[in-house]
C-alpha positions in Angstrom: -9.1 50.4 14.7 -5.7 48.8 15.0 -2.8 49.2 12.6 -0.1 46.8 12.0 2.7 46.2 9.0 4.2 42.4 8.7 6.6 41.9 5.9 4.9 38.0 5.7 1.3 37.6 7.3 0.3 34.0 8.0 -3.2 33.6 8.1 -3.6 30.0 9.6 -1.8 27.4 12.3 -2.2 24.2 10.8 0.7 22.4 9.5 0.8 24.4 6.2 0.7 27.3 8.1 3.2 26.7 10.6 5.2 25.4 7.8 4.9 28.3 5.4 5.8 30.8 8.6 8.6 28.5 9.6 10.8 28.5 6.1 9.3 32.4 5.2 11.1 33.2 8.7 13.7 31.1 8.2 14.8 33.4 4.9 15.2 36.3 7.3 12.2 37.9 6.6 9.7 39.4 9.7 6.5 36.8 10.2 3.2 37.5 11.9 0.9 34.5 12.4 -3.1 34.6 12.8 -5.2 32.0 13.5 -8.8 32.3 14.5 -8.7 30.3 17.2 -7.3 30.6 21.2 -4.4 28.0 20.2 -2.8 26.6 16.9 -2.8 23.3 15.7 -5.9 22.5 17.2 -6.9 19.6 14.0 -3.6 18.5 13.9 -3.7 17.7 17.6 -7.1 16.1 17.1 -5.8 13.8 14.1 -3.4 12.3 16.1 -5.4 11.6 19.1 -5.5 7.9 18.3 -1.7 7.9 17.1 -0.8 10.8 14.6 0.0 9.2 11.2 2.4 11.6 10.0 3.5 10.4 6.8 3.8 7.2 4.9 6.6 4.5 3.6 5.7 4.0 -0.1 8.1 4.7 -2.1 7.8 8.1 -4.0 6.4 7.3 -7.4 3.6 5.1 -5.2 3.4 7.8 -2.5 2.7 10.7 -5.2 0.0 8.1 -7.3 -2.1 8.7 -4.2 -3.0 12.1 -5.0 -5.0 10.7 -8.2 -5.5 13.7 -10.6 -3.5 16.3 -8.8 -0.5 13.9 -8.8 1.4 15.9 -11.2 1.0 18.9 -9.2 1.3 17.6 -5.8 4.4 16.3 -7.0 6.3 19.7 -7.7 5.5 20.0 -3.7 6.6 16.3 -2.8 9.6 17.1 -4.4 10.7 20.4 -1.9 9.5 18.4 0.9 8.7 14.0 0.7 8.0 11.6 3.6 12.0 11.2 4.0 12.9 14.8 4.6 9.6 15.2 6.6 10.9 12.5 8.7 14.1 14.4 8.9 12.6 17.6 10.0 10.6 15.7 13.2 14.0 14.5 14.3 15.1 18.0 14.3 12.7 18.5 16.4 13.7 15.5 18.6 10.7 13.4 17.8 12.1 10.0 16.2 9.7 8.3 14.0 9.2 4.3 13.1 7.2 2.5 10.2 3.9 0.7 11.3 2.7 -2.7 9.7 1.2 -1.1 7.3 3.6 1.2 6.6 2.3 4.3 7.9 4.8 6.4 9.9 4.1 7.5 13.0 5.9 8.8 16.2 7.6 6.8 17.9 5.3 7.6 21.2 2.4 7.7 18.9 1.2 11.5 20.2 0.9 14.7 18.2 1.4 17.1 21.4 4.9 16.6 22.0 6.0 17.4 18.0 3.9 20.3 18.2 5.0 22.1 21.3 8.5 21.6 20.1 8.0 23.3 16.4 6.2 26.1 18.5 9.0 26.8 21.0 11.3 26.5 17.9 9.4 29.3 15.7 8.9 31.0 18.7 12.6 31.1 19.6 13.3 32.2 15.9 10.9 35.5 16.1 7.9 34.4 14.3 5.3 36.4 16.6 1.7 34.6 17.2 -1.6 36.3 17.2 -4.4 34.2 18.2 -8.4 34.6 18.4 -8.1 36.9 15.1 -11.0 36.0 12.6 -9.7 36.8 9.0 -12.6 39.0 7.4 -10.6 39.6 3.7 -9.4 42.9 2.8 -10.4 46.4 2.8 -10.2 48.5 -0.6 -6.4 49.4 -0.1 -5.3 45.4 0.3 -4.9 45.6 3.7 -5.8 42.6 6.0 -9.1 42.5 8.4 -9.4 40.6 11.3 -11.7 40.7 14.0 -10.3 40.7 17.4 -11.9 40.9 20.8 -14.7 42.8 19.1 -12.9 45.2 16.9 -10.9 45.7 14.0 -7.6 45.0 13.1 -6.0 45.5 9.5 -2.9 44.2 8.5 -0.5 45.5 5.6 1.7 42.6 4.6 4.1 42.8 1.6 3.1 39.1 1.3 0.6 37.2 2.3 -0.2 33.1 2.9 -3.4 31.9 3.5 -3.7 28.7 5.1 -7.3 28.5 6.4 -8.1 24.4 5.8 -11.1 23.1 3.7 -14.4 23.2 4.8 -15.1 19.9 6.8 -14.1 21.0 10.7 -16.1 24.1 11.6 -15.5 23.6 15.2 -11.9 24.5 15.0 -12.5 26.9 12.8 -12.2 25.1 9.2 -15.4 26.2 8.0 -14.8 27.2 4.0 -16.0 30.6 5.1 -12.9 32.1 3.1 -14.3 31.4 -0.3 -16.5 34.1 -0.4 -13.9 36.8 0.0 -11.7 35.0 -2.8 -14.2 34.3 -5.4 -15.1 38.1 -5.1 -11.6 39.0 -5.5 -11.7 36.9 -9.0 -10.2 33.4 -7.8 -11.5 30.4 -9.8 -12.5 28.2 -7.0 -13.9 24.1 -7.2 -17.0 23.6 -5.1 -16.2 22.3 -1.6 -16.9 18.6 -1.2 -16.3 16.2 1.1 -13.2 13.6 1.2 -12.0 10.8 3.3 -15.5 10.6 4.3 -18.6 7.9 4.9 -21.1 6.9 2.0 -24.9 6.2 3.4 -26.5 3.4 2.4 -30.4 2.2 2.7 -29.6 -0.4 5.9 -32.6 -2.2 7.1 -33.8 -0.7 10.7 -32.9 -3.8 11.9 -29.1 -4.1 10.4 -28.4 -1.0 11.7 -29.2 -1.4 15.3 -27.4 -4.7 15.3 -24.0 -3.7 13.5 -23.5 0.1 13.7 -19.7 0.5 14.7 -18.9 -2.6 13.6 -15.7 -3.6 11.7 -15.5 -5.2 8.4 -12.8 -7.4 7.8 -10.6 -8.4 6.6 -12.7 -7.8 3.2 -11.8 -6.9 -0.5 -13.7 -4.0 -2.5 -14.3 -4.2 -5.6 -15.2 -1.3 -7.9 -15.8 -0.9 -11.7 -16.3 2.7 -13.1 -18.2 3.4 -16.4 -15.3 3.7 -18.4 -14.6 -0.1 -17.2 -11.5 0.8 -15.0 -11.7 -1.9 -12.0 -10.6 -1.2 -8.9 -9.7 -4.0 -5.8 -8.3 -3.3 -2.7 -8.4 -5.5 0.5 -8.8 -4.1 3.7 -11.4 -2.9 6.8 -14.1 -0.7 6.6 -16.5 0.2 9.3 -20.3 -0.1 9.4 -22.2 3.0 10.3 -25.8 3.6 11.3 -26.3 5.4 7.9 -23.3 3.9 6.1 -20.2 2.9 6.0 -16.7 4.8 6.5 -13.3 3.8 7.4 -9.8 3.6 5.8 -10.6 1.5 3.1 -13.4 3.7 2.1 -12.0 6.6 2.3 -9.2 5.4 0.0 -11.7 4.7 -2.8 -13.7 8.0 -1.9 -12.7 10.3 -4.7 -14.1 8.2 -7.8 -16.9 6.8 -5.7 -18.2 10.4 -5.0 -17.7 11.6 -8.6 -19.9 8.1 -10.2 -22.2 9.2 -7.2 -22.3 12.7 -8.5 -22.8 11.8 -12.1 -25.6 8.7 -11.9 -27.1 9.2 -8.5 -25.9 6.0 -6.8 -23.0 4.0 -7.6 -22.7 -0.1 -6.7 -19.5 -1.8 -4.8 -19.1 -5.2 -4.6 -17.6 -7.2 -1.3 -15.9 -10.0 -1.0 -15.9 -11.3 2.7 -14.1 -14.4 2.0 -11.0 -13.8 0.9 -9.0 -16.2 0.1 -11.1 -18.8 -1.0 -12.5 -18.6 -4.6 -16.3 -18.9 -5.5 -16.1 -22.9 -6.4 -14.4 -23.9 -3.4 -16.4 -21.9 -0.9 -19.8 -23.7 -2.5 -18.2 -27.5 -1.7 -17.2 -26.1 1.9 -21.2 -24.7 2.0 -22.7 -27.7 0.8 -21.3 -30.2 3.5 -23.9 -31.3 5.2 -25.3 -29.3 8.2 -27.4 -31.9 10.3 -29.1 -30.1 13.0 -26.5 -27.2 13.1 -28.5 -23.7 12.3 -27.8 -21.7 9.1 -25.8 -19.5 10.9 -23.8 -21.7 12.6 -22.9 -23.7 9.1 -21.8 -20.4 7.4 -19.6 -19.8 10.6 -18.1 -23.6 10.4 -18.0 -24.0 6.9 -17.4 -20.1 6.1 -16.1 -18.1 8.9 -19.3 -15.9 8.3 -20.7 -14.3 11.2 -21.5 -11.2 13.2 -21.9 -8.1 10.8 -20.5 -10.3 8.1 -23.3 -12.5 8.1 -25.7 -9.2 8.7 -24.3 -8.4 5.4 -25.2 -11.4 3.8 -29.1 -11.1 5.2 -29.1 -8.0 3.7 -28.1 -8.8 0.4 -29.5 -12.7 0.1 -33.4 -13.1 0.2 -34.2 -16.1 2.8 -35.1 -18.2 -0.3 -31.6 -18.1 -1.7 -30.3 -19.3 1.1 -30.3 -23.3 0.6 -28.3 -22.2 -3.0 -25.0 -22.8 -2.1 -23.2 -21.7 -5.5 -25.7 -18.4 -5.6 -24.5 -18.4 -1.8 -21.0 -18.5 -2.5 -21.3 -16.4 -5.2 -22.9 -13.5 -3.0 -20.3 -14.3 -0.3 -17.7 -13.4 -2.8 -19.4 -10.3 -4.5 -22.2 -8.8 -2.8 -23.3 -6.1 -3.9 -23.7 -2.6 -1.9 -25.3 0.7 -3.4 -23.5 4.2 -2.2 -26.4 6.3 -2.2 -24.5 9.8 -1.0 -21.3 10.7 0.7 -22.2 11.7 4.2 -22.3 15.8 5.1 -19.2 17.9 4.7 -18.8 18.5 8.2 -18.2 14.9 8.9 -16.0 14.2 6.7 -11.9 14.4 7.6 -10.7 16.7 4.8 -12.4 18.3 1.7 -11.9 18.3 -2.0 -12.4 21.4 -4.1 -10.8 25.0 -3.2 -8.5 27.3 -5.4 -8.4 25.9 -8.7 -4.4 25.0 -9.5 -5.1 27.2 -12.9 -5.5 30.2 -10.6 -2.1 29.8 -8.9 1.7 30.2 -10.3 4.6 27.6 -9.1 5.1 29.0 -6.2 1.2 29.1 -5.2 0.2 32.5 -5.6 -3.1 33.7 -6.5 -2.3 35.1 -10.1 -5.6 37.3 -9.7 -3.6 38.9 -6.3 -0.1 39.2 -6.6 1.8 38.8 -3.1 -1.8 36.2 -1.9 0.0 33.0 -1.3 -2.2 29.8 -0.4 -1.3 26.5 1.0 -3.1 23.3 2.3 -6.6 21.7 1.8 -7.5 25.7 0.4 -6.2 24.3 -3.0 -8.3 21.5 -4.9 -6.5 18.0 -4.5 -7.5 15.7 -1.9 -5.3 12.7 -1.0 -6.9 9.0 1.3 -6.0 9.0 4.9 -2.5 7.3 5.5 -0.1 10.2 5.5 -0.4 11.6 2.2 -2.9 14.4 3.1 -0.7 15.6 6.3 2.8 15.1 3.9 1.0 17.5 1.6 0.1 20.3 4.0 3.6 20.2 5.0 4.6 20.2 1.6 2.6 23.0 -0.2 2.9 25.3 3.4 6.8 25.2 2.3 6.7 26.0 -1.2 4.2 29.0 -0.1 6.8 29.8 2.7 9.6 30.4 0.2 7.0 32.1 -2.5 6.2 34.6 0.2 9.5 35.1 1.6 10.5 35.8 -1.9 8.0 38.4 -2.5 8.5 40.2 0.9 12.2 40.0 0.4 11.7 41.5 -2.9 9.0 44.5 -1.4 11.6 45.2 0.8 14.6 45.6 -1.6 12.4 47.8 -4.1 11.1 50.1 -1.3 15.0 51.0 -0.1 15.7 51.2 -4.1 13.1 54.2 -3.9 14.6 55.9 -0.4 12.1 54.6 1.7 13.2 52.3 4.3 10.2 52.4 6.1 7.6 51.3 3.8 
């Protein structure tokens, strides 16, 4: 069985963890980084396969009001490390960044690949030593680090510690939520694992679904009303699934959606696919004659309604309905849709639940393991695609960086005060 000493282990190469070893290195203090896999980075590279979204434009009492209940504490984070300073750091790294339409911010050549080999030649250059394909097992009964590695053992004694082992909702690279076990048995309060940013099913007819899965919804407005009779409406495009529906604009309402799910079984959304055009004048447009023009082709004239749109409206409209042009118009502008479930964990892009923020001190350590640090979707706040979940890593990996840092420093200083420099 292997040995080794690290003054900070990293246990994790996403963008917390990178991030935590980056600023604990950084403070002068010795870092060792393990990750299960062959590589690092391996979700960040997949999340920006289609143009990484790196952070977003709002400005920062908006940009913090995304993270819903966990604003206040995501904040303390946000405010070591926001969407301007992140920007700041990628041009450090010689990757310029520009504001989309929507005011995402992205890359200027839209790829993840080139920002990451860059911040790995960089915390290469500045002594932070890699170990890959070690599986983190927990600890042994003097606090040392396991890891499996090529078949055996290999235990770590760290004078700090930051995990940074992702939620539960990409098992394939290695975020599987397997590290729960060994915290809850060391005394951690931990939230149940759920899924975020992810799909609802609903019951589609056979048919529906064979004619519209992976087609786009929009544009479209939302509309949601929760029991306590807050009402939600956001405009945007969704995505039809074979079991459901997914896509940015779901995902941003995912959070309360999956709670009233939790609570009453099912909860009910309501569409509107013409925006734009209220309820009254949508029924004059729809009652214009037709002539010998078919149903479907009115509603595309008169309404713009076709494709899954109009799919939608079958669903929802009995055939009997159909010569009602204000019940019409009125299903046009609020149709209903029942949520039945959110779709499995492992589909989903992050997770909610983790270490409970009662369970960790300011600077993110475990208050049941003094010297455990933990950053990243570990910890129980989610965040909607758009930035904010990635900003966060980013975020909370630095604060755990510094906590750790701190602590080793600290380890270090107490251990010479005692005459022994070597630990």
């Amino acid at each position: 069985m292997a040995e080794r000493v690290s003054s900070v282990a990293v246990v994790g190469g996403g963008p917390a963890g990178l991030m935590a070893a980056e600023v604990a290195r950084a403070a002068g203090v010795e870092v060792d980084l393990y990750d299960r896999m062959g590589s690092v980075g391996r979700k960040f590279l997949i999340a920006g396969k289609g143009g990484l979204n790196l952070t977003h434009s709002d400005p920062f009492e908006a940009f913090v009001s995304r993270y819903g209940e966990r604003a206040r504490e995501v904040e303390r984070w946000l405010a070591r490390l926001d969407a301007d300073a992140l920007r700041e750091w990628a041009r450090g790294l010689g990757v310029e960044t520009f504001v989309g339409s929507s005011g995402r911010v992205f890359p200027a050549d839209l790829k993840a690949a080139p920002l990451l080999r860059g911040w790995l030649r960089r915390l290469r250059a500045s002594g932070v030593r890699f170990h890959v394909n070690h599986r983190w097992l927990g600890w042994d009964d003097s606090g040392a680090l396991r890891f499996e590695q090529a078949g055996g053992e290999v235990r770590v004694h760290a004078g700090a510690t930051v995990l940074a082992l992702g939620g539960g909702s990409w098992p394939v690279l290695g975020s599987d939520g397997s590290w729960t076990h060994a915290l809850a048995a060391r005394g951690v309060a931990l939230a149940p694992l759920q899924p975020a940013n992810c799909g609802f099913d609903v019951a589609w007819s056979a048919h529906f679904a064979a004619r519209h899965a992976g087609a786009p919804v929009k544009p479209v407005v939302i509309h949601w009303r929760s029991e306590d009779g807050t009402s939600i409406r956001r405009q945007g495009e969704f995505v039809v699934g074979a079991n459901g529906v997914e896509g940015s604009l779901i995902y941003a309402l995912g959070a309360p959606l999956r709670e009233a799910i939790a609570r009453h079984g099912s909860t009910t959304i309501r569409l509107d696919l013409v925006p734009g055009r209220d309820a009254a004048r949508l029924a004059r447009d729809l009652a214009q004659p037709r002539g010998s023009r078919s149903f479907g082709e009115h509603l595309r004239r008169r309404a713009g309604i076709d494709g899954v749109k109009a799919g939608l409206l079958y669903e929802a409209l009995p055939r009997h309905d159909w010569q009602d042009v204000e019940r019409l118009a009125a299903t046009l502008k609020s149709l209903p849709l029942t949520l039945l479930r959110p779709r499995p964990l492992d589909e989903a892009i992050s997770t909610a639940g983790g270490v409970r923020f009662d369970a960790l001190d300011e600077s993110l350590m475990l208050r049941a393991l003094p010297g455990v640090f933990v950053a990243g979707e570990m910890i129980d706040w989610e965040a909607p695609t758009g930035g904010y979940l990635l900003t966060a890593c980013f975020a909370s990996g630095l604060v755990a960086g510094e906590g750790a840092a701190r602590r080793a420093a600290g380890a270090t200083t107490r251990r010479f005060a005692q005459g022994d420099p070597n630990g």
